[in-house]
C-alpha positions as CSV (number, residue, x, y, z in Angstrom):
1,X,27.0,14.3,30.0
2,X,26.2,14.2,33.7
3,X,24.6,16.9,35.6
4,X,28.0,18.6,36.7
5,X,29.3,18.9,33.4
6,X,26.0,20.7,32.4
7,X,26.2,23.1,35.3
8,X,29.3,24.2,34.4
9,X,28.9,24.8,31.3
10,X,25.6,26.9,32.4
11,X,28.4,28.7,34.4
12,X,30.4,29.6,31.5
13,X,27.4,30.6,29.3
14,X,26.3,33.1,31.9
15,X,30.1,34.3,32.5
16,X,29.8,35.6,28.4
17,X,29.1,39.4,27.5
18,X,25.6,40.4,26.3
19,X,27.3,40.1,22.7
20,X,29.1,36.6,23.1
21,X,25.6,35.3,24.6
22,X,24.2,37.0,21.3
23,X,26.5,34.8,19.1
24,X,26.6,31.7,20.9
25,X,22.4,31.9,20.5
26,X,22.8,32.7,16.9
27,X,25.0,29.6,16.1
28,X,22.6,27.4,18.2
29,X,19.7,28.7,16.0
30,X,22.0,27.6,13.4
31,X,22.7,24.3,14.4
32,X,19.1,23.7,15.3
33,X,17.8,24.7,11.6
34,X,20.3,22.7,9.9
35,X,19.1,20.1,12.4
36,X,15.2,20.4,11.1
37,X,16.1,20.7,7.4
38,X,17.8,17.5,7.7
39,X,14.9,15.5,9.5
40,X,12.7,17.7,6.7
41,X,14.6,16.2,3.6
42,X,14.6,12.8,5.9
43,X,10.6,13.1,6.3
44,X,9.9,13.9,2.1
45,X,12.0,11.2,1.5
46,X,10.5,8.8,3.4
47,X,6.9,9.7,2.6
48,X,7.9,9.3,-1.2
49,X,9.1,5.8,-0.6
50,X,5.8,5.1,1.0
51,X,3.8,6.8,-2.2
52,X,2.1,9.4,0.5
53,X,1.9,12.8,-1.6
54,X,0.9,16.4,-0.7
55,X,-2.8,15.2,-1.7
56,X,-2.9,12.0,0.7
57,X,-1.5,14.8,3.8
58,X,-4.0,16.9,3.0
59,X,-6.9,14.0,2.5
60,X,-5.5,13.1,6.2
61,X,-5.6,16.0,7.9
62,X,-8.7,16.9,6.7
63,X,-10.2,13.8,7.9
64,X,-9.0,14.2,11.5
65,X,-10.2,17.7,11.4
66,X,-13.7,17.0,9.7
67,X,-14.0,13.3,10.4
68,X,-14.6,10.6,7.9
């Protein structure tokens, strides 16, 4: 999408009553959270594959924190 395209939708967005603005945020919230619980179940799924459990994260992080 080129730089044109975006302004005018900016345009539009900013033509809407307070209330449409109110509902176009809520289904981008929407979309965006449906988004991250995808790349979530993506993530667990992945680290299962790879044998890394709730204990190695926590063993990890700990180790950055603390050190070795």
């Amino acid at each position: 999408m080129n730089e044109s395209a975006i302004d005018d939708i900016w345009q539009q967005i900013q033509s809407l009553g307070e209330e449409e603005q109110l509902a176009l945020h809520e289904r981008l919230a929407a979309v965006a959270d449906e988004q991250w619980r995808k790349e979530a179940a993506a993530a667990r799924r992945i680290a299962r594959e790879k044998g890394i459990d709730q204990a190695a994260i926590d063993r990890a992080v700990e180790k950055v924190r603390y050190g070795p």
